[in-house]
mmCIF file of the N, C-alpha and C atoms, coordinates in Angstrom:
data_MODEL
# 
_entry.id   MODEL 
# 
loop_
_atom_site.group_PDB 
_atom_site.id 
_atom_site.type_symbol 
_atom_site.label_atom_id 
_atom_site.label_alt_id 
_atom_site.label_comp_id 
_atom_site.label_asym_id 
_atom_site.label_entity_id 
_atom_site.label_seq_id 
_atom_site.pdbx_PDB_ins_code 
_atom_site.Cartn_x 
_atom_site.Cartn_y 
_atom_site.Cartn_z 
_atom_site.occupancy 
_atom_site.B_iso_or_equiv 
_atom_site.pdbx_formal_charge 
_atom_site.auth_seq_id 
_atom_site.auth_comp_id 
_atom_site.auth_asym_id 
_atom_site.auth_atom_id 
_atom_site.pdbx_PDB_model_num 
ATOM 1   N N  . UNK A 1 1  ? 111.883 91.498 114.013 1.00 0.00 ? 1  UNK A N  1 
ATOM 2   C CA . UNK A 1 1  ? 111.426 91.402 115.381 1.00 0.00 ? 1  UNK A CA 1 
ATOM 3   C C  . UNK A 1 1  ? 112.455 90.586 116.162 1.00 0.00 ? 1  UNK A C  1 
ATOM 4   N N  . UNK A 1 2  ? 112.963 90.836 117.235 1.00 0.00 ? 2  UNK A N  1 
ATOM 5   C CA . UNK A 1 2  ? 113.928 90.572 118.408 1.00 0.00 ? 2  UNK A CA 1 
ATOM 6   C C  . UNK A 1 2  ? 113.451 89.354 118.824 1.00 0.00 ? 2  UNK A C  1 
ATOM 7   N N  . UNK A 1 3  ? 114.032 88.123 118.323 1.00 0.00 ? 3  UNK A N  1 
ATOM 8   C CA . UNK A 1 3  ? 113.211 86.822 118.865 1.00 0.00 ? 3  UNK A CA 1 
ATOM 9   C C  . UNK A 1 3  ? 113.078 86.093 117.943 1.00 0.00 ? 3  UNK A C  1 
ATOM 10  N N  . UNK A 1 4  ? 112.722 86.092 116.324 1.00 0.00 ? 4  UNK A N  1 
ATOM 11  C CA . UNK A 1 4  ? 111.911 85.696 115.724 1.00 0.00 ? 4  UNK A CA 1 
ATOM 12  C C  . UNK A 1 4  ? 112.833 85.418 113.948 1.00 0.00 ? 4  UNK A C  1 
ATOM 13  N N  . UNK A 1 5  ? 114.176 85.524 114.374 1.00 0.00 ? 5  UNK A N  1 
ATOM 14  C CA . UNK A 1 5  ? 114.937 86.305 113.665 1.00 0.00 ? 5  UNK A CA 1 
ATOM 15  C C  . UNK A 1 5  ? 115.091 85.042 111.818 1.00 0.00 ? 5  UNK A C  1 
ATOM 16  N N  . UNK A 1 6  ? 114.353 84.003 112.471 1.00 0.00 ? 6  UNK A N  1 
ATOM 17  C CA . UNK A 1 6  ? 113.916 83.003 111.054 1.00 0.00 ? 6  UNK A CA 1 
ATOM 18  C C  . UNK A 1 6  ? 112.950 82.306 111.870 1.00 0.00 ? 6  UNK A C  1 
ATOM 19  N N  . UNK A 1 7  ? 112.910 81.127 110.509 1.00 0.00 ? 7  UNK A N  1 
ATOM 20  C CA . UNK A 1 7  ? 111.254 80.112 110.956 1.00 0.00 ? 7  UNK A CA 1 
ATOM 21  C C  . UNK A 1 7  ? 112.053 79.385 112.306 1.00 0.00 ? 7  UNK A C  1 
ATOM 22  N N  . UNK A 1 8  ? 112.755 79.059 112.254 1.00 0.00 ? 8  UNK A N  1 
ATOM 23  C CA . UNK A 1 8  ? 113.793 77.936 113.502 1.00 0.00 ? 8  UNK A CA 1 
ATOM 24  C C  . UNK A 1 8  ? 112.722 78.446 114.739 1.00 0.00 ? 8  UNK A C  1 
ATOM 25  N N  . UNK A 1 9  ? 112.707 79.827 114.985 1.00 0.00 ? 9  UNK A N  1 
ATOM 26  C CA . UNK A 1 9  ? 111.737 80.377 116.173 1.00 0.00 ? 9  UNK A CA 1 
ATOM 27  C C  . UNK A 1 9  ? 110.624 80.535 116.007 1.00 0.00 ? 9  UNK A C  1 
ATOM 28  N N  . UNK A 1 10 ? 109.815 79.692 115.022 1.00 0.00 ? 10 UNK A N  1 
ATOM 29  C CA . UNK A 1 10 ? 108.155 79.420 115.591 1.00 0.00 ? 10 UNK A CA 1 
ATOM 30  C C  . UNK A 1 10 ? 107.366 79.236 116.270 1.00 0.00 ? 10 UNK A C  1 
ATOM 31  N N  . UNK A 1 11 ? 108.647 78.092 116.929 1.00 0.00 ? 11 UNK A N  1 
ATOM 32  C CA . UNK A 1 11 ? 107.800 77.611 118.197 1.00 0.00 ? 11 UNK A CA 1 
ATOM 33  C C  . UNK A 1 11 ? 107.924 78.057 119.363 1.00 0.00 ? 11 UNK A C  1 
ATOM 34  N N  . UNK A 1 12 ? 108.373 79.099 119.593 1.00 0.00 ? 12 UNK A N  1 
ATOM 35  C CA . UNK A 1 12 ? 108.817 80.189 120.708 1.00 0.00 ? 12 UNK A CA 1 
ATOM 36  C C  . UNK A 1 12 ? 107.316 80.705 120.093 1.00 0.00 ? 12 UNK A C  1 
ATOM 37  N N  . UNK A 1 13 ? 107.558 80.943 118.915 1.00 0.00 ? 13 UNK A N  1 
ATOM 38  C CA . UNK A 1 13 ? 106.240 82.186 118.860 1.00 0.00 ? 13 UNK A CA 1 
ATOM 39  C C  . UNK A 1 13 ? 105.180 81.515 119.009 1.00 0.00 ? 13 UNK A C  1 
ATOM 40  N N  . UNK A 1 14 ? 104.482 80.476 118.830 1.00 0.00 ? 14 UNK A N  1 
ATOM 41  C CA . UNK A 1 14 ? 103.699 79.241 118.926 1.00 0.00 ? 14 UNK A CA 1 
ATOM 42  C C  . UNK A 1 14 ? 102.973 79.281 120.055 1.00 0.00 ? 14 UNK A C  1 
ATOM 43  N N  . UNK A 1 15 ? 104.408 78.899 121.274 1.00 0.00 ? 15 UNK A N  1 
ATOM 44  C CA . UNK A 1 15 ? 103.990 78.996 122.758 1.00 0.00 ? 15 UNK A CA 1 
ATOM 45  C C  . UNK A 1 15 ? 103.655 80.209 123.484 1.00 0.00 ? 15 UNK A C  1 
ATOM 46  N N  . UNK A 1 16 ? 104.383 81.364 122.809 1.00 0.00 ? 16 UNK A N  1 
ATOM 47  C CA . UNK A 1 16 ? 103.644 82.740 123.275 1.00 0.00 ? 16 UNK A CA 1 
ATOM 48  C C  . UNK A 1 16 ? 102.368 83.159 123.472 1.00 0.00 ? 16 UNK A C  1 
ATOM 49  N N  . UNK A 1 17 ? 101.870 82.705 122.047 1.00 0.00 ? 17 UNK A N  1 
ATOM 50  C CA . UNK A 1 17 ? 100.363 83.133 121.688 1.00 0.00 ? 17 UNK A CA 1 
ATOM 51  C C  . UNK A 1 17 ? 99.667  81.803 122.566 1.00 0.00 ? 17 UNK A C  1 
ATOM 52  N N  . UNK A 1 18 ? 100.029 80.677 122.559 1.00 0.00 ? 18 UNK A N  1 
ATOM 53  C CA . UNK A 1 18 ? 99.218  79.994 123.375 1.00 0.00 ? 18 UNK A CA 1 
ATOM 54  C C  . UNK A 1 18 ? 99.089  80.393 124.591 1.00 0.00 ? 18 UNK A C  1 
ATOM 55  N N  . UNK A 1 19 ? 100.151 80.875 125.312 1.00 0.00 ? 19 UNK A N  1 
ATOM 56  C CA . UNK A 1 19 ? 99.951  81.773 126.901 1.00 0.00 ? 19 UNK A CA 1 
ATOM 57  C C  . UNK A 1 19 ? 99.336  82.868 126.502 1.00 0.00 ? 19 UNK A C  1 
ATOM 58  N N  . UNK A 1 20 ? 99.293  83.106 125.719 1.00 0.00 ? 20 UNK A N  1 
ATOM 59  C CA . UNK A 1 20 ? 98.059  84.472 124.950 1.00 0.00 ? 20 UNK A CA 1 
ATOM 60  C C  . UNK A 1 20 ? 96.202  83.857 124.881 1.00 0.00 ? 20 UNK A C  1 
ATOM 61  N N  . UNK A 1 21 ? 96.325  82.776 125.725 1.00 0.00 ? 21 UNK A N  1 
ATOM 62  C CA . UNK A 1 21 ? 95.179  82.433 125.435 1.00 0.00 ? 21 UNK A CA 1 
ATOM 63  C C  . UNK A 1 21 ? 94.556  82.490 123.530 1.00 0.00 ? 21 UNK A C  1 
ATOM 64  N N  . UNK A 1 22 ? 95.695  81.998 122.550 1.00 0.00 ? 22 UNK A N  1 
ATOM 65  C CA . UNK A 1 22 ? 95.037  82.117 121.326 1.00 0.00 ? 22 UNK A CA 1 
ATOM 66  C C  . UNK A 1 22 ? 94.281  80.749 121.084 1.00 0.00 ? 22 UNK A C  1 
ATOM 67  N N  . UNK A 1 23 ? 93.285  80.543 120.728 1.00 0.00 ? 23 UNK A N  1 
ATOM 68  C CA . UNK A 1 23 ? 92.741  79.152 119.808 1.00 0.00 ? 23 UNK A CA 1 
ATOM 69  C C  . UNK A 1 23 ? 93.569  78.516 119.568 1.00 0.00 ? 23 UNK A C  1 
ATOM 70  N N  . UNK A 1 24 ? 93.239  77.148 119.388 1.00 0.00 ? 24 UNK A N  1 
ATOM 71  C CA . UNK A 1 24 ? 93.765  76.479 118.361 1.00 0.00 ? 24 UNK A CA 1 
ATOM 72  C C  . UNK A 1 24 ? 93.293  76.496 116.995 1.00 0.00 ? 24 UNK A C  1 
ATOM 73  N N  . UNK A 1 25 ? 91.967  76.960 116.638 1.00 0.00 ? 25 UNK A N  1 
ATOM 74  C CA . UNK A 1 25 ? 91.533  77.345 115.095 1.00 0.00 ? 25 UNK A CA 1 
ATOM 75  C C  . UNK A 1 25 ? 92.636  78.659 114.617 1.00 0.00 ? 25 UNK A C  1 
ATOM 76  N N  . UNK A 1 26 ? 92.894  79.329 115.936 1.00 0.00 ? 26 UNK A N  1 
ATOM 77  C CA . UNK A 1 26 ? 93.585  80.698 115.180 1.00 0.00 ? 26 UNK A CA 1 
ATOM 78  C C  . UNK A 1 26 ? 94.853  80.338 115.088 1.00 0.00 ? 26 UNK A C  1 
ATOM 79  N N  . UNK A 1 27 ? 95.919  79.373 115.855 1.00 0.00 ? 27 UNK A N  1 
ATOM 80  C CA . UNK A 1 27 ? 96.467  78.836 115.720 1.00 0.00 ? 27 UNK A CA 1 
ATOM 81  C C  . UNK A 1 27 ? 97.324  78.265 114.528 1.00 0.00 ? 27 UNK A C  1 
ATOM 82  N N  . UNK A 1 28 ? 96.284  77.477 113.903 1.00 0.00 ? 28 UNK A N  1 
ATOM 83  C CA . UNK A 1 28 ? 96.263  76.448 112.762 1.00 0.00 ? 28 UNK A CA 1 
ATOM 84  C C  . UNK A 1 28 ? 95.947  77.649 111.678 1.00 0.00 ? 28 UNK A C  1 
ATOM 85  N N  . UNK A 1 29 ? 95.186  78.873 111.928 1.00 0.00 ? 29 UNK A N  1 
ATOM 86  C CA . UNK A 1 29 ? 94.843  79.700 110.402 1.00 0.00 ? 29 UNK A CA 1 
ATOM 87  C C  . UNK A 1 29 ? 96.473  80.479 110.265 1.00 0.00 ? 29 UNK A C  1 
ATOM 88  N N  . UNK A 1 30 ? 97.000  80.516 111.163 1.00 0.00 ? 30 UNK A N  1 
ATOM 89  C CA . UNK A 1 30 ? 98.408  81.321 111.262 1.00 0.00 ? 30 UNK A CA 1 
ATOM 90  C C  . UNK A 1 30 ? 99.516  80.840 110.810 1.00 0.00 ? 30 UNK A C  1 
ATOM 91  N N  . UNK A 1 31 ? 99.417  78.684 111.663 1.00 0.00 ? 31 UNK A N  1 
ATOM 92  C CA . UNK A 1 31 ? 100.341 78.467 110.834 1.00 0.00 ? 31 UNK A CA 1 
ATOM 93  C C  . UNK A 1 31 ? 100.407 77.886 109.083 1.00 0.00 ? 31 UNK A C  1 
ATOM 94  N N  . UNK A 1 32 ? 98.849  77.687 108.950 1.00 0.00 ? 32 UNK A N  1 
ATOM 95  C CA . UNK A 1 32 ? 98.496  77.577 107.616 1.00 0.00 ? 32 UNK A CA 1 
ATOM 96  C C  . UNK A 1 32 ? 98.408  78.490 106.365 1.00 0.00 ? 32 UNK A C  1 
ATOM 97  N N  . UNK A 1 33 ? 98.146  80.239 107.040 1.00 0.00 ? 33 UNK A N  1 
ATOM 98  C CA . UNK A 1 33 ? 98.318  80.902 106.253 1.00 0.00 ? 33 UNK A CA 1 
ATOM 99  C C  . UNK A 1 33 ? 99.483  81.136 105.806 1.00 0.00 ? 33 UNK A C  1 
ATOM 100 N N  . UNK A 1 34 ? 100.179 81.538 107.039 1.00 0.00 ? 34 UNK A N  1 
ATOM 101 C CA . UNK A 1 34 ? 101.937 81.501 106.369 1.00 0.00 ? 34 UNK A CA 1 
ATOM 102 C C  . UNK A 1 34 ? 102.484 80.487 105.298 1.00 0.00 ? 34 UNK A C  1 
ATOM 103 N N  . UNK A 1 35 ? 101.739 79.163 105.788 1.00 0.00 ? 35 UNK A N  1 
ATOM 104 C CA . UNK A 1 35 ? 102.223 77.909 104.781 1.00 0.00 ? 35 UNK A CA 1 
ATOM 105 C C  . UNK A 1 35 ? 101.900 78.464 103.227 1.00 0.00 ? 35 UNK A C  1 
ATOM 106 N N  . UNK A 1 36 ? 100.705 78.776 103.425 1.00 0.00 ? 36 UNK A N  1 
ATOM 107 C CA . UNK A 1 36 ? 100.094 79.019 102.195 1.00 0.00 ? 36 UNK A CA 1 
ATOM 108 C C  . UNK A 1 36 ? 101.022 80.497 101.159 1.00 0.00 ? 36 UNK A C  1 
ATOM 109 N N  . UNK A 1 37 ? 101.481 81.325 101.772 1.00 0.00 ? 37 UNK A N  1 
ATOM 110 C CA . UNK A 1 37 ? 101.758 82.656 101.556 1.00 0.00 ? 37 UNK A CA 1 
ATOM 111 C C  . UNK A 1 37 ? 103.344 82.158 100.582 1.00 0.00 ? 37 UNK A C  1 
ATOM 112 N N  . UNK A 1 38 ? 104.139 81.401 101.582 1.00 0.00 ? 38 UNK A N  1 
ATOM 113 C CA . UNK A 1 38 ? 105.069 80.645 101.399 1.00 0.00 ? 38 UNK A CA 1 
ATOM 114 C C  . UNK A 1 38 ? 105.025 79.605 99.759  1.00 0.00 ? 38 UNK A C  1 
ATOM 115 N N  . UNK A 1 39 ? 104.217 78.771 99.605  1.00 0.00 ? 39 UNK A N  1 
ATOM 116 C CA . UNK A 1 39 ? 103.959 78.102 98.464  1.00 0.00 ? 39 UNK A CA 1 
ATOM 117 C C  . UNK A 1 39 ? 103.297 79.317 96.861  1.00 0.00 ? 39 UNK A C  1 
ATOM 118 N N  . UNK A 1 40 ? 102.487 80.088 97.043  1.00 0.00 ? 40 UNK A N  1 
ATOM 119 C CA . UNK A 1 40 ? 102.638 80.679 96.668  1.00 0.00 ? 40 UNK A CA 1 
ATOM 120 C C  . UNK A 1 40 ? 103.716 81.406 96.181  1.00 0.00 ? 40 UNK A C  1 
ATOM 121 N N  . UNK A 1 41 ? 104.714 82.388 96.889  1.00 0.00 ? 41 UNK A N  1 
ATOM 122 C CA . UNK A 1 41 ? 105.996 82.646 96.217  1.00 0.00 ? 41 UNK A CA 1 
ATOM 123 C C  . UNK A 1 41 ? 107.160 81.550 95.897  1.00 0.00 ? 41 UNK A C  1 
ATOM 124 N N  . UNK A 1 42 ? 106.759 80.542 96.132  1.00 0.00 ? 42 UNK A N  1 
ATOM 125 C CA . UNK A 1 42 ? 107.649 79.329 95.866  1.00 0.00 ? 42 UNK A CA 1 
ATOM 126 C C  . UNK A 1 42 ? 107.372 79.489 94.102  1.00 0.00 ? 42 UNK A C  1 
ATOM 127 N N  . UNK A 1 43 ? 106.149 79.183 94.189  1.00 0.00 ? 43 UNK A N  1 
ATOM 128 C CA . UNK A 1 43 ? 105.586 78.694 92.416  1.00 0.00 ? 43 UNK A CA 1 
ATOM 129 C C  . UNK A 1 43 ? 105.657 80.507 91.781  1.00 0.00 ? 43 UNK A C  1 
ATOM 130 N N  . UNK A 1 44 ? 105.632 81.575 92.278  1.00 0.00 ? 44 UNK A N  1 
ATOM 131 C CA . UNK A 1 44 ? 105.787 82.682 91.676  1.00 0.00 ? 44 UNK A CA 1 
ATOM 132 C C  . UNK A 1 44 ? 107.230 82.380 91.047  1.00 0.00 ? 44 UNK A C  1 
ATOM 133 N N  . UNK A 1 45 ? 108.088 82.001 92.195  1.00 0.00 ? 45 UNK A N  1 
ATOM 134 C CA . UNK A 1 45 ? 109.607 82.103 91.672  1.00 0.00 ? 45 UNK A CA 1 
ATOM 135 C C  . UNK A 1 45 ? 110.170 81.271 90.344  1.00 0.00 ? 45 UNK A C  1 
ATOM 136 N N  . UNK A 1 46 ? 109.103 79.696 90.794  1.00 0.00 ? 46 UNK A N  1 
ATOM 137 C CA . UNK A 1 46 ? 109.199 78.685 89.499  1.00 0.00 ? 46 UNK A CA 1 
ATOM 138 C C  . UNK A 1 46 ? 108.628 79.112 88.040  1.00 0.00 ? 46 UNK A C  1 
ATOM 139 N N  . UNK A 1 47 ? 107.699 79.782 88.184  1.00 0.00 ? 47 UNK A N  1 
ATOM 140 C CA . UNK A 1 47 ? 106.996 80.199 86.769  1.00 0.00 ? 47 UNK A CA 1 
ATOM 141 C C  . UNK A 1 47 ? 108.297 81.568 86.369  1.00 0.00 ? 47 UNK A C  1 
ATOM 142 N N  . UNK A 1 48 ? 108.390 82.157 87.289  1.00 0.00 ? 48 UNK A N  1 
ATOM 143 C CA . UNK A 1 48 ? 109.938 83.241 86.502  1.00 0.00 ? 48 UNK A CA 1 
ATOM 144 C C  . UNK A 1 48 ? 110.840 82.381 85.876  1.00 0.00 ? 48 UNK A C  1 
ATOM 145 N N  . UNK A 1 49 ? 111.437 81.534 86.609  1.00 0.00 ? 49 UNK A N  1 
ATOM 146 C CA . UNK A 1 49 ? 112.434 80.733 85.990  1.00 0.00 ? 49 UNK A CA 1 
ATOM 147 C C  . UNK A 1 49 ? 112.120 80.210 84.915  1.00 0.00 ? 49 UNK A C  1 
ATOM 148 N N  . UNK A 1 50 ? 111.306 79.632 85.213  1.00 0.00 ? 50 UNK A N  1 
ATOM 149 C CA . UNK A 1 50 ? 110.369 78.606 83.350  1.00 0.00 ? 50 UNK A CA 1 
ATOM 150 C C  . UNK A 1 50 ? 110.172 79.557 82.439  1.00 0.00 ? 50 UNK A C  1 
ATOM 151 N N  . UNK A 1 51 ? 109.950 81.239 82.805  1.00 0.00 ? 51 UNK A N  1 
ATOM 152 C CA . UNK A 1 51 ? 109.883 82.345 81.828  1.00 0.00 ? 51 UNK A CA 1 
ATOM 153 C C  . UNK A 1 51 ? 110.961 82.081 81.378  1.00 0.00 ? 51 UNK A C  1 
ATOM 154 N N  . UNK A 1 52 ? 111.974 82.322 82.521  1.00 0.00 ? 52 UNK A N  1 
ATOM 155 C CA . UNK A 1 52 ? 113.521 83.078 81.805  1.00 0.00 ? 52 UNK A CA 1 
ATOM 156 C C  . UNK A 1 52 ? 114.169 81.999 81.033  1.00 0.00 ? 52 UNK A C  1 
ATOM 157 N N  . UNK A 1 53 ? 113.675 80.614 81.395  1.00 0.00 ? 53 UNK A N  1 
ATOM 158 C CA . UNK A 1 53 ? 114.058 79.455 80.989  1.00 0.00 ? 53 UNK A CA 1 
ATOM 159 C C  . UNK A 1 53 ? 113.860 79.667 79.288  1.00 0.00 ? 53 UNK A C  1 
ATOM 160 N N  . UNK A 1 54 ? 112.756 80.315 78.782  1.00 0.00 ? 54 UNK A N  1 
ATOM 161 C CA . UNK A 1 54 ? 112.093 80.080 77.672  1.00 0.00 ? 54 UNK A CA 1 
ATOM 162 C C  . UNK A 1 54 ? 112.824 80.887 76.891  1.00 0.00 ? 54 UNK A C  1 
ATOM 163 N N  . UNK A 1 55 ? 113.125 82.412 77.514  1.00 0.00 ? 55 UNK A N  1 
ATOM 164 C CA . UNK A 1 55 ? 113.655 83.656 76.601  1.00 0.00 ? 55 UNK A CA 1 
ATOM 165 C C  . UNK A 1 55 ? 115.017 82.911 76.215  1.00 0.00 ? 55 UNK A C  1 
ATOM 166 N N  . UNK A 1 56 ? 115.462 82.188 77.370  1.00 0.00 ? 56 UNK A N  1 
ATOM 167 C CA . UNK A 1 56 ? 116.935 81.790 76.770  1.00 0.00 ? 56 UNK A CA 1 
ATOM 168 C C  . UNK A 1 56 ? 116.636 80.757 75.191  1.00 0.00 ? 56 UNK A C  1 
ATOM 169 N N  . UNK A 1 57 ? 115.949 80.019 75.509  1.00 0.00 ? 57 UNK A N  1 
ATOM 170 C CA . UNK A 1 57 ? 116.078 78.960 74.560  1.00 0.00 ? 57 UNK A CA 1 
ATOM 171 C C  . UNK A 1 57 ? 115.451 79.612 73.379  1.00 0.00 ? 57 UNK A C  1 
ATOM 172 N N  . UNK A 1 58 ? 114.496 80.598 73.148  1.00 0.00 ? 58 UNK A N  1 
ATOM 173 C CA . UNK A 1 58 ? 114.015 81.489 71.914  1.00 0.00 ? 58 UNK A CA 1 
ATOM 174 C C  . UNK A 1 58 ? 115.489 82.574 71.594  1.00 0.00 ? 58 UNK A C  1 
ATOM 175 N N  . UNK A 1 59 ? 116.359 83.175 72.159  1.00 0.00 ? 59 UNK A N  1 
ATOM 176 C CA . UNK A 1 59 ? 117.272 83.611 72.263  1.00 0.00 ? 59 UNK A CA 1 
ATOM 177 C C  . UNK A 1 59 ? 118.288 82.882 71.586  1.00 0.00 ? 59 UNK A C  1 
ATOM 178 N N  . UNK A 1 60 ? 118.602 81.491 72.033  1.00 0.00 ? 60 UNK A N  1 
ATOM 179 C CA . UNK A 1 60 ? 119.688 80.493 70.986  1.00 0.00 ? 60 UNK A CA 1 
ATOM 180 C C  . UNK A 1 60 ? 118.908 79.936 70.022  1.00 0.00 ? 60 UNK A C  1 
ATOM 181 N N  . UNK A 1 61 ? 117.709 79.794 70.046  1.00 0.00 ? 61 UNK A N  1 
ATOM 182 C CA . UNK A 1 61 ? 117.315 79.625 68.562  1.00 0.00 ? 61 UNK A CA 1 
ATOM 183 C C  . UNK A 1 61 ? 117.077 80.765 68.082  1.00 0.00 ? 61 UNK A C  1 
ATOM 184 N N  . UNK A 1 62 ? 116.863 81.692 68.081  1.00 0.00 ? 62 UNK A N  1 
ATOM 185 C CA . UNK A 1 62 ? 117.490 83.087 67.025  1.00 0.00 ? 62 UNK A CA 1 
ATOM 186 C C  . UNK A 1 62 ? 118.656 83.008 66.513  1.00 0.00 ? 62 UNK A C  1 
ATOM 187 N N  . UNK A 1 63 ? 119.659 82.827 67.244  1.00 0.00 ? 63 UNK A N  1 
ATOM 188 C CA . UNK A 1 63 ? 121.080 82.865 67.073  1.00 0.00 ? 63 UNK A CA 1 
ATOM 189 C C  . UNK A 1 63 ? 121.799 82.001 66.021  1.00 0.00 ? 63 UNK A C  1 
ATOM 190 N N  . UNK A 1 64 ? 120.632 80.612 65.664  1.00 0.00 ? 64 UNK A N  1 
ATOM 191 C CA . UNK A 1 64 ? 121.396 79.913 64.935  1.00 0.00 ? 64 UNK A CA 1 
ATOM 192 C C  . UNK A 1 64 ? 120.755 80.106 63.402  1.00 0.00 ? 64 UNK A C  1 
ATOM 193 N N  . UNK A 1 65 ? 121.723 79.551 62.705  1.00 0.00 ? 65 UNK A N  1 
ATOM 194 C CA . UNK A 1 65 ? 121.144 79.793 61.051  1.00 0.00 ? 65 UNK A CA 1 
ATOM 195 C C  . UNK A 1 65 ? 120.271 79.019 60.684  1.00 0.00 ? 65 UNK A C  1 
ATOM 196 N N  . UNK A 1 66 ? 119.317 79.148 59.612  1.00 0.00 ? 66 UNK A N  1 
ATOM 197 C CA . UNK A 1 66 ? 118.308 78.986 59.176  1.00 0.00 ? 66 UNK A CA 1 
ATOM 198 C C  . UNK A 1 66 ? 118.096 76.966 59.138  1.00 0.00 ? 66 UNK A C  1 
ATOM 199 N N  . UNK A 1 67 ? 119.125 76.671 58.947  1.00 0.00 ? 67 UNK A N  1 
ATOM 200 C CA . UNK A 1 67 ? 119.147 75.092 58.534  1.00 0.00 ? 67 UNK A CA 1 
ATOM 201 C C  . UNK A 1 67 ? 119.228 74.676 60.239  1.00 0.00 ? 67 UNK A C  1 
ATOM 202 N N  . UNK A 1 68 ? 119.837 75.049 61.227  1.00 0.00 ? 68 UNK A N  1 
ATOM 203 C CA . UNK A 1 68 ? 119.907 74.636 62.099  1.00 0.00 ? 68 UNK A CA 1 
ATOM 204 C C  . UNK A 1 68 ? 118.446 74.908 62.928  1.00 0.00 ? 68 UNK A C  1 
ATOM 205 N N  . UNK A 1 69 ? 117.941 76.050 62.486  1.00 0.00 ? 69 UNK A N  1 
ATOM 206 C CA . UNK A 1 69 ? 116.395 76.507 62.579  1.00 0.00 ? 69 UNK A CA 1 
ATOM 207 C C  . UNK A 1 69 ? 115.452 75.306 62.436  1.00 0.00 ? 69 UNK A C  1 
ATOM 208 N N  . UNK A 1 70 ? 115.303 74.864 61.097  1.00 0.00 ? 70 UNK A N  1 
ATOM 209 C CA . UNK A 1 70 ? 114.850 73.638 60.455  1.00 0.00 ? 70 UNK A CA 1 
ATOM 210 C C  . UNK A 1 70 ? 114.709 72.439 61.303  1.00 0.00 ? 70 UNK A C  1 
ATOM 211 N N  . UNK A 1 71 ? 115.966 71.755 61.777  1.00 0.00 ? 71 UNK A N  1 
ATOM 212 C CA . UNK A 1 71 ? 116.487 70.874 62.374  1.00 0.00 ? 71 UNK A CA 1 
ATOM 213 C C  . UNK A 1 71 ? 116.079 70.907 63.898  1.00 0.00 ? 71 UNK A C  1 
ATOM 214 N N  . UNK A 1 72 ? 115.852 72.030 64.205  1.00 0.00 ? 72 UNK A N  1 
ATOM 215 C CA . UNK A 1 72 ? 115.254 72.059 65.807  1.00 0.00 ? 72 UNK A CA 1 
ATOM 216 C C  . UNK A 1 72 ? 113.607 72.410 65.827  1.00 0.00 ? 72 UNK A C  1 
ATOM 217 N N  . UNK A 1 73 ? 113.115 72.453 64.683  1.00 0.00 ? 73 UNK A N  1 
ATOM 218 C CA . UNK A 1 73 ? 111.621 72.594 65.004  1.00 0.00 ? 73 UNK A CA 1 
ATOM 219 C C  . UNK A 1 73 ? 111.464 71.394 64.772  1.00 0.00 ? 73 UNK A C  1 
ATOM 220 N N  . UNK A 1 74 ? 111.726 70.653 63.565  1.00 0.00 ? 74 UNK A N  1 
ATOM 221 C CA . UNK A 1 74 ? 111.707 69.094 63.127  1.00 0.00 ? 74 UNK A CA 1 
ATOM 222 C C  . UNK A 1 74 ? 111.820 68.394 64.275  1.00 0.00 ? 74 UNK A C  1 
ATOM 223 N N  . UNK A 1 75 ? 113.095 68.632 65.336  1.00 0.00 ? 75 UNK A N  1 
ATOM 224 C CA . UNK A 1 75 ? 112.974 67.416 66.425  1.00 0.00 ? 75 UNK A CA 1 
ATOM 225 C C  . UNK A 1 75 ? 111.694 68.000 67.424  1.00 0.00 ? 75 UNK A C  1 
ATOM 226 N N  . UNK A 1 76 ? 111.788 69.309 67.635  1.00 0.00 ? 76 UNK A N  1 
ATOM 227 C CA . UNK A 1 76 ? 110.111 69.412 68.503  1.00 0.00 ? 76 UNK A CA 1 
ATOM 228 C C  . UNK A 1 76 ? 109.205 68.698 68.245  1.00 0.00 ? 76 UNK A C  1 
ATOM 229 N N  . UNK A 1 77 ? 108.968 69.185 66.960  1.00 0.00 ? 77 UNK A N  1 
ATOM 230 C CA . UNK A 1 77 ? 107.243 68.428 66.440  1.00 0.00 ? 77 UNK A CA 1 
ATOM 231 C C  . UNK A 1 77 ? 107.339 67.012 66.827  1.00 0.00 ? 77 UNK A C  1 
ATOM 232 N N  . UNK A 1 78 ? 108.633 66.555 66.659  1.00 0.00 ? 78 UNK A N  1 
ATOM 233 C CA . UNK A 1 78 ? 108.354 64.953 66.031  1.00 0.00 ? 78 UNK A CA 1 
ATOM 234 C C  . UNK A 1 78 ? 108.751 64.739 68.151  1.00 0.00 ? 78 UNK A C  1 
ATOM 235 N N  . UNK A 1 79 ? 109.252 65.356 68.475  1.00 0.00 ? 79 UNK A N  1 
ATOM 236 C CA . UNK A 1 79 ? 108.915 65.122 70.079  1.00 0.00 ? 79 UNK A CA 1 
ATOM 237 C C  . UNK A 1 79 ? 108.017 65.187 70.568  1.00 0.00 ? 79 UNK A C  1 
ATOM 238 N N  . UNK A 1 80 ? 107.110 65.918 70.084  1.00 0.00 ? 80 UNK A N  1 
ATOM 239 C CA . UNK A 1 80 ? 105.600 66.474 71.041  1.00 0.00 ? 80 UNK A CA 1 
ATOM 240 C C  . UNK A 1 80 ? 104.589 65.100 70.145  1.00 0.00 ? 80 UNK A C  1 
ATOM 241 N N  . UNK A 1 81 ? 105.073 64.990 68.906  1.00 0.00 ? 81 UNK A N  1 
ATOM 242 C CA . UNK A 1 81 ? 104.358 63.836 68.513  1.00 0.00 ? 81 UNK A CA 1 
ATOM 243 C C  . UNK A 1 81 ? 104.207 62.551 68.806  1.00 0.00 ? 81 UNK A C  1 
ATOM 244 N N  . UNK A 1 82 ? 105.297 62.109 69.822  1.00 0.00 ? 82 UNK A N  1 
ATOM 245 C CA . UNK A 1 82 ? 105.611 60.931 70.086  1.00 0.00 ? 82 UNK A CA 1 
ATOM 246 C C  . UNK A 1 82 ? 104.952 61.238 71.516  1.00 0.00 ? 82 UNK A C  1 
ATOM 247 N N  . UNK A 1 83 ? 104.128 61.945 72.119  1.00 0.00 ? 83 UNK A N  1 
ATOM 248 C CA . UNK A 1 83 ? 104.154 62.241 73.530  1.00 0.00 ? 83 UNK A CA 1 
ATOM 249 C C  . UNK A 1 83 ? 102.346 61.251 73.942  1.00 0.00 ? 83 UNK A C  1 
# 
């Protein structure tokens, strides 16, 4: 839309709808829903990463040999044990 071209111009759009005679309840649901819509794909994007985060690290522990296998579950446990 011609105007609106990032968030920087909200408040252009803000003051529009207020000469639009909009609420201030409708107002606040507009700029709250967006907030909300926004945090949402924030934490969508974080839980991908923490996925892809995981395949990698199951990925190099495949990769290594059996003793080095050993040696990295040993420091888990005894990490999650100390927690």
């Amino acid at each position: 839309m011609d105007g609106l071209e990032d968030v920087s111009k909200y408040p252009y759009l803000f003051e529009e709808l207020i000469k639009r005679q909009w609420t201030t309840e409708d107002l606040i649901k507009l700029a709250g829903g967006n907030l909300l819509r926004v945090f949402r794909e924030v934490e969508a994007v974080r839980r991908e990463r923490e996925r892809e985060r995981e395949r990698e690290r199951i990925a190099r522990f495949n990769d290594c040999d059996d003793s080095r296998k050993l040696t990295k579950v040993w420091i888990i446990l005894s990490y999650k044990h100390l927690k």
